[in-house]
C-alpha positions in Angstrom: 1.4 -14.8 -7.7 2.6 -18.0 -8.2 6.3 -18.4 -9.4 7.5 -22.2 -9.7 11.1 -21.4 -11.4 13.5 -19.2 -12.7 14.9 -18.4 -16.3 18.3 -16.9 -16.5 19.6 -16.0 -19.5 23.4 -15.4 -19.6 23.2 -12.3 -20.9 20.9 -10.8 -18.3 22.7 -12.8 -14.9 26.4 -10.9 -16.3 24.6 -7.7 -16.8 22.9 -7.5 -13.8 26.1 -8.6 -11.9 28.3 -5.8 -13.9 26.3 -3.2 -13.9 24.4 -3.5 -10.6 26.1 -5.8 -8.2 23.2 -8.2 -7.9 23.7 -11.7 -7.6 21.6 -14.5 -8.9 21.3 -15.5 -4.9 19.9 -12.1 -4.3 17.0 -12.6 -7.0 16.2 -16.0 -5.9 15.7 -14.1 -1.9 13.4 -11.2 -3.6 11.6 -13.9 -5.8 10.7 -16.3 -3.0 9.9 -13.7 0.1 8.2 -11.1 -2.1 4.8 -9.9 -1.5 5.6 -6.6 -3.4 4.6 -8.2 -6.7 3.4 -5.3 -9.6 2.6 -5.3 -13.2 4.7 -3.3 -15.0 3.0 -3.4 -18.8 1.9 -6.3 -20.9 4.0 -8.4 -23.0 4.9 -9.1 -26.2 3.1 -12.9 -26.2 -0.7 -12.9 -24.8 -0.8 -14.1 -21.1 2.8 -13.3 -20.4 3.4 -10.0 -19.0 6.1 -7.6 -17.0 5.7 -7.6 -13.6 8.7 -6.4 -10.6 8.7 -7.4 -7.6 10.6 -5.6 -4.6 12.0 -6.8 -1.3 14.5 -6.6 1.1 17.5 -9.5 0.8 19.2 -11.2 3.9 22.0 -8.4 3.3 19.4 -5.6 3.8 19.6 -4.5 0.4 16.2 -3.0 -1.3 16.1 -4.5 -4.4 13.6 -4.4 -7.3 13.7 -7.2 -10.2 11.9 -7.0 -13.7 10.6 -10.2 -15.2 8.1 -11.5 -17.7 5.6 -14.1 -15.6 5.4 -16.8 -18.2 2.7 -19.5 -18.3 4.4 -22.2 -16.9 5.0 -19.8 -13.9 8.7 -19.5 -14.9 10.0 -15.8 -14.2 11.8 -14.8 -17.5 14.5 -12.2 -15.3 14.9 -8.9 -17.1 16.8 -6.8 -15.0 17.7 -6.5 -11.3 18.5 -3.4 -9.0 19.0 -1.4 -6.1 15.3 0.3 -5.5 15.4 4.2 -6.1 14.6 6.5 -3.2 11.0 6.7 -4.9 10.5 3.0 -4.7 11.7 2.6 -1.1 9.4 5.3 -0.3 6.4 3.1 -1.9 8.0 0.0 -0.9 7.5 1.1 2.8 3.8 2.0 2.6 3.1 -1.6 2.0 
């Protein structure tokens, strides 16, 4: 998968930094050195769906981010987090 840019909305970069302690560095790390790409479900707008993709940043934090691959290859960020036990587990395999 081919991502050529990020969106941020405000709303989303201050959540994910409140709630979750993830920076916008972090998802730019996960974004660009991922190989862990997955769809998630499709999206509300034809060709633009939910996909996460999970890494590992320069910290050594797991992290998963959700965002909506949009057809200029922008990722639309939806939410970012530490990976659950689960998805380390799964993360691993790979």
């Amino acid at each position: 998968m081919k991502i050529s840019g990020i969106i941020w909305l405000r709303e989303i970069v201050e959540k994910i930094s409140r709630k979750h302690r993830v920076e916008q560095e972090e998802v730019r790390e996960i974004l660009s050195a991922s190989s862990h790409f997955r769809f998630v479900e499709k999206g509300h707008r034809k060709g633009e769906n939910v996909y996460s993709a999970m890494g590992q940043t320069r910290g050594g934090r797991y992290l998963i981010v959700f965002f909506v691959h949009k057809r200029s290859r922008h990722a639309l960020i939806l939410s970012a987090r530490e990976m659950t036990d689960r998805e380390r587990k799964r993360y691993a395999k790979k």
